[in-house]
C-alpha positions as CSV (number, residue, x, y, z in Angstrom):
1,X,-14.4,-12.1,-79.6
2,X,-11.1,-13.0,-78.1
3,X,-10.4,-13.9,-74.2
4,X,-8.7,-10.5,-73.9
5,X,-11.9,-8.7,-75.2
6,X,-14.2,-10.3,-72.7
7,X,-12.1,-9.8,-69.8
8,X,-11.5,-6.0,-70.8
9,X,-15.5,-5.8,-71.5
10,X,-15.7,-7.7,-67.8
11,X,-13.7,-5.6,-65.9
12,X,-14.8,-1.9,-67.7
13,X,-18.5,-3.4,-66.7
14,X,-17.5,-3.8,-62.9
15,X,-15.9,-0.7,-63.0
16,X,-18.8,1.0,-64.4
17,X,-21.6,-0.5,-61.7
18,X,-18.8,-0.2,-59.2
19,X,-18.8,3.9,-59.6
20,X,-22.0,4.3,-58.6
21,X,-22.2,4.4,-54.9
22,X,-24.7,6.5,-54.1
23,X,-27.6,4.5,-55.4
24,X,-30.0,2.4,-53.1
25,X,-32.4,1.6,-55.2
26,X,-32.6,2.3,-58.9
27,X,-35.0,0.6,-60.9
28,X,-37.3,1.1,-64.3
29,X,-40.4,-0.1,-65.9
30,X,-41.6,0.0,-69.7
31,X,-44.8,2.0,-70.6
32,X,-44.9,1.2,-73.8
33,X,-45.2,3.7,-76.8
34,X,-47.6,6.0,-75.2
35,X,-48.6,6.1,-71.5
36,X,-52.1,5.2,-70.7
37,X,-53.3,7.8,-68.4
38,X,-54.7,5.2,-66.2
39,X,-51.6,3.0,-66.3
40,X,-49.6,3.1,-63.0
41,X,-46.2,2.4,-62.5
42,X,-45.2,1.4,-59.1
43,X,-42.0,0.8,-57.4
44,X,-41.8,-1.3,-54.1
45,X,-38.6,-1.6,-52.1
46,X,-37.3,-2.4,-48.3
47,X,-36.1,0.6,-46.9
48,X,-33.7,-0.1,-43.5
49,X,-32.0,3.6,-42.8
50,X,-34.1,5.5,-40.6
51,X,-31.2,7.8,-40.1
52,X,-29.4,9.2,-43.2
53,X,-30.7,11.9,-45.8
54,X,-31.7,10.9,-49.1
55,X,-32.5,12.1,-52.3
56,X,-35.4,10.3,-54.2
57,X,-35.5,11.4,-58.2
58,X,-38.1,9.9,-60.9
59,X,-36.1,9.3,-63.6
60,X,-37.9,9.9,-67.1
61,X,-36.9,8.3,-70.8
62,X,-38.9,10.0,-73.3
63,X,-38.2,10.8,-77.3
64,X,-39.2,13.0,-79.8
65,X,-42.2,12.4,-80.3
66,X,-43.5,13.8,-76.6
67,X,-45.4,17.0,-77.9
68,X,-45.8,19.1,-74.6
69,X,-42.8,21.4,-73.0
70,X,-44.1,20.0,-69.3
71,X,-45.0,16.8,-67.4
72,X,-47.6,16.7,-64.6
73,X,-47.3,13.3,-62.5
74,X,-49.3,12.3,-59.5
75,X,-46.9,10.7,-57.3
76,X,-48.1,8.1,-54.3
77,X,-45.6,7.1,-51.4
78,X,-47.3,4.3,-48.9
79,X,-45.5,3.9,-45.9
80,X,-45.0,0.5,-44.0
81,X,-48.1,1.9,-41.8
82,X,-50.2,2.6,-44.7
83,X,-49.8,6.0,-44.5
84,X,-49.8,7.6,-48.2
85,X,-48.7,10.4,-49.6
86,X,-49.8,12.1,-52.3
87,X,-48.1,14.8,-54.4
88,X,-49.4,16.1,-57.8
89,X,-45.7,17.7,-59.7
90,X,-44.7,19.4,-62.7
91,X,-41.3,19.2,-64.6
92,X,-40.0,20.9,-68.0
93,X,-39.2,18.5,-70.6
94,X,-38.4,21.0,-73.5
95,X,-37.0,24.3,-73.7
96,X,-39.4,26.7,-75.6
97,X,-38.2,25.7,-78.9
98,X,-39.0,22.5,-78.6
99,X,-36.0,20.6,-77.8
100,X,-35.8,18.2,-75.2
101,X,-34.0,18.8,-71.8
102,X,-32.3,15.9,-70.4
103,X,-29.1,13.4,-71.0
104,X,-28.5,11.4,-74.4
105,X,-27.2,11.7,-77.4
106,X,-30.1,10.1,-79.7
107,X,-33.6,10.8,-80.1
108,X,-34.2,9.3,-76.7
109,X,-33.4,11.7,-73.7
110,X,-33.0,10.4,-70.0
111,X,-34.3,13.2,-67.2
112,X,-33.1,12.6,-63.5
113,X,-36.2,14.6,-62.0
114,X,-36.1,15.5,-57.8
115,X,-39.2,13.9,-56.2
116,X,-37.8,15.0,-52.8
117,X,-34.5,16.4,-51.4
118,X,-32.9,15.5,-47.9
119,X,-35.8,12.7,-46.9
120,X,-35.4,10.7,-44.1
121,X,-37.4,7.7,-43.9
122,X,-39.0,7.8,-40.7
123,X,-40.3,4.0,-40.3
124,X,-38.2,0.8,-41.9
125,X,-40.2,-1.8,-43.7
126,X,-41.9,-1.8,-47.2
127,X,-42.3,1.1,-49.3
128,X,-44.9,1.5,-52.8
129,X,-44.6,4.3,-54.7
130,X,-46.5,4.8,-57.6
131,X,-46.5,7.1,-60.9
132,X,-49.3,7.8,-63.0
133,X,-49.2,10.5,-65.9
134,X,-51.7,13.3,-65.4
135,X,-51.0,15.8,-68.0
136,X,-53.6,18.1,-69.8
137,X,-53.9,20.3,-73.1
138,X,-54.4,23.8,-72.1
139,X,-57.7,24.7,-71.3
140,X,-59.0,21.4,-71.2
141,X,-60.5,19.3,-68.3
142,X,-59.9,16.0,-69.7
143,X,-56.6,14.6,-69.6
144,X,-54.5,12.9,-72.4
145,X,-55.9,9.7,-72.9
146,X,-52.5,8.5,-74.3
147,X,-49.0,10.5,-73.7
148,X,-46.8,9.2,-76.6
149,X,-43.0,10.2,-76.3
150,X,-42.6,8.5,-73.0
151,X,-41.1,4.9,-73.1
152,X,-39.7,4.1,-69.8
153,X,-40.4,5.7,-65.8
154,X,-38.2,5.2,-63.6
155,X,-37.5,5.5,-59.4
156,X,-34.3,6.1,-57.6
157,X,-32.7,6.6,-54.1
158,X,-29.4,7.9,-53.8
159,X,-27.7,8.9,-50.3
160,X,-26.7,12.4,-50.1
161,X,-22.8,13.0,-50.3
């Protein structure tokens, strides 16, 4: 690779990070190949703006070998004062047919889900949120032991334009 090369490469990478300037935090773990449904992922971060709106999303990497057209997630938020939240969602991941909503142009799709629109952080300090998988077959009371098609879970905080 030529000097020329590496600086274009540079400078398209700066561009690239430098474009997105809504994000406040954006981070993501691993699961693995499947997601154990008593694996938690958990996301901690120092949250100073008491003031502005905010979106937060869960951001979801999953292929095709995730069998179900929906996602349940039980979704913790601890505040600085302890406080937690707790909220049990649902999200599509494939149209009727099968095929997988979301970004990408491989095997591997990338879904930007809403966790919660317009939030204001109400206290500044530490925040934990954590993810855990909770889906179910139909009918049943047990839940999937091990979700495959998931590979990575993500968190993010953008401020609202």
């Amino acid at each position: 690779m030529t000097l020329k090369n590496s600086f274009f490469l540079v400078v398209l990478f700066l561009f690239l990070v430098s474009c997105d300037k809504k994000r406040v935090f954006d981070e993501y773990k691993t699961v693995g190949q499947n997601w154990h449904k008593d694996s938690i992922v958990s996301f901690t971060f120092e949250q100073k703006d008491t003031l502005t709106k905010q979106n937060l999303f869960i951001n979801i990497r999953n292929n095709k070998n995730y069998p179900f057209n929906n996602l349940f997630l039980i979704v913790e938020m601890e505040h600085p004062s302890k406080k937690t939240l707790v909220d049990t969602l649902e999200y599509k991941m494939a149209k009727p047919d099968g095929t997988l909503l979301g970004e990408g142009l491989s095997d591997t799709k990338e879904n930007k889900l809403f966790y919660k629109e317009n939030f204001v952080f109400k206290n500044s300090g530490q925040y934990k949120v954590t993810i855990q998988q909770a889906v179910r077959q139909s009918g049943k009371i047990e839940g999937i032991e091990k979700l495959d098609g998931i590979t990575e879970v993500g968190f993010r905080i953008e401020k609202q334009e």
